[in-house]
C-alpha positions as CSV (number, residue, x, y, z in Angstrom):
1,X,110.6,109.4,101.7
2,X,110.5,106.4,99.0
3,X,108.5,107.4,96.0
4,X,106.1,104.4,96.8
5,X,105.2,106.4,99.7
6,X,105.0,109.6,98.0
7,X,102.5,108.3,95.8
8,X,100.6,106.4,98.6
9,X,100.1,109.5,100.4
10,X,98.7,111.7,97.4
11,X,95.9,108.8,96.7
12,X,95.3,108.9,100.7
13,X,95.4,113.0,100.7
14,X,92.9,112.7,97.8
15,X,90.3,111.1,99.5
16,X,90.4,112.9,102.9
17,X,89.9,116.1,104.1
18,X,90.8,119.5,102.5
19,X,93.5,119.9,105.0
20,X,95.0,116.6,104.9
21,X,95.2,117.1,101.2
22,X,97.1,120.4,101.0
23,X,99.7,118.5,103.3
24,X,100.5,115.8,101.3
25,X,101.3,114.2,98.0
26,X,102.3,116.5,95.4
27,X,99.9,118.8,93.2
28,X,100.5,116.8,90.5
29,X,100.0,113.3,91.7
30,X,96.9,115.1,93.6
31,X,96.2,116.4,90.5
32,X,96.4,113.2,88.6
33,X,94.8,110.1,90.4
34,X,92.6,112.5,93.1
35,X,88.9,111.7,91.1
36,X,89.9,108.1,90.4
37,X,90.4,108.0,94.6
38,X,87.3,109.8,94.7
39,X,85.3,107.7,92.3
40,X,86.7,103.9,93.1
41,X,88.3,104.4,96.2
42,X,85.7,105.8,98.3
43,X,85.0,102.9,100.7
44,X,88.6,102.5,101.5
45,X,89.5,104.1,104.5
46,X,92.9,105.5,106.5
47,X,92.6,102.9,108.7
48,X,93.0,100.1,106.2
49,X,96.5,101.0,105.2
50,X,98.7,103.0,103.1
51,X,98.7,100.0,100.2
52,X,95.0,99.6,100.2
53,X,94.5,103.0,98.3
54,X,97.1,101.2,95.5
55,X,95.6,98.5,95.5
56,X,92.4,99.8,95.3
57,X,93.6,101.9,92.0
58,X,95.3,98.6,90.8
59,X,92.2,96.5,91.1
60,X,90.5,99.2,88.9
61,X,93.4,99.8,86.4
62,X,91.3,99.3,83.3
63,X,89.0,102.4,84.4
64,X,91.7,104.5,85.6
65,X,91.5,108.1,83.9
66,X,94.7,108.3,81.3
67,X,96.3,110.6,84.0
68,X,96.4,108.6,86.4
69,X,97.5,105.4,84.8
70,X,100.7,107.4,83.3
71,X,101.2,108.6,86.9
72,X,101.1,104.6,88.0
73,X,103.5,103.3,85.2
74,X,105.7,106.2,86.0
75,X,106.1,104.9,88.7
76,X,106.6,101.4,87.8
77,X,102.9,100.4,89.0
């Protein structure tokens, strides 16, 4: 798994359901960018796509809590 995808999937498990979110991601991306998903990102759903929660955090980058922008620049976003 690319570590594009890794990071797509914690912003998707942080905005879905409790059992999606144990499953996938790690704790620390979870940890990281899981209440900027919840606070921007809540319109965005599954069904839009994997880059639409990215994008979503990209199009709010100048709110983004400090944790989750290092999270994004390490990993060149």
């Amino acid at each position: 798994m690319s570590i594009r995808t890794a990071l797509v999937l914690a912003f998707i498990a942080a905005a879905s359901s409790a059992a999606l979110a144990q499953s996938s991601g790690t704790p620390e991306q979870r940890a990281a960018c899981g209440p900027d998903v919840r606070r921007f990102c809540y319109r965005v759903k599954q069904s839009d796509g994997d880059n639409a929660y990215l994008q979503c955090l990209e199009l709010n980058r100048d709110n983004l809590s400090a944790k989750c922008l290092n999270m994004l620049k390490s990993y060149g976003k």
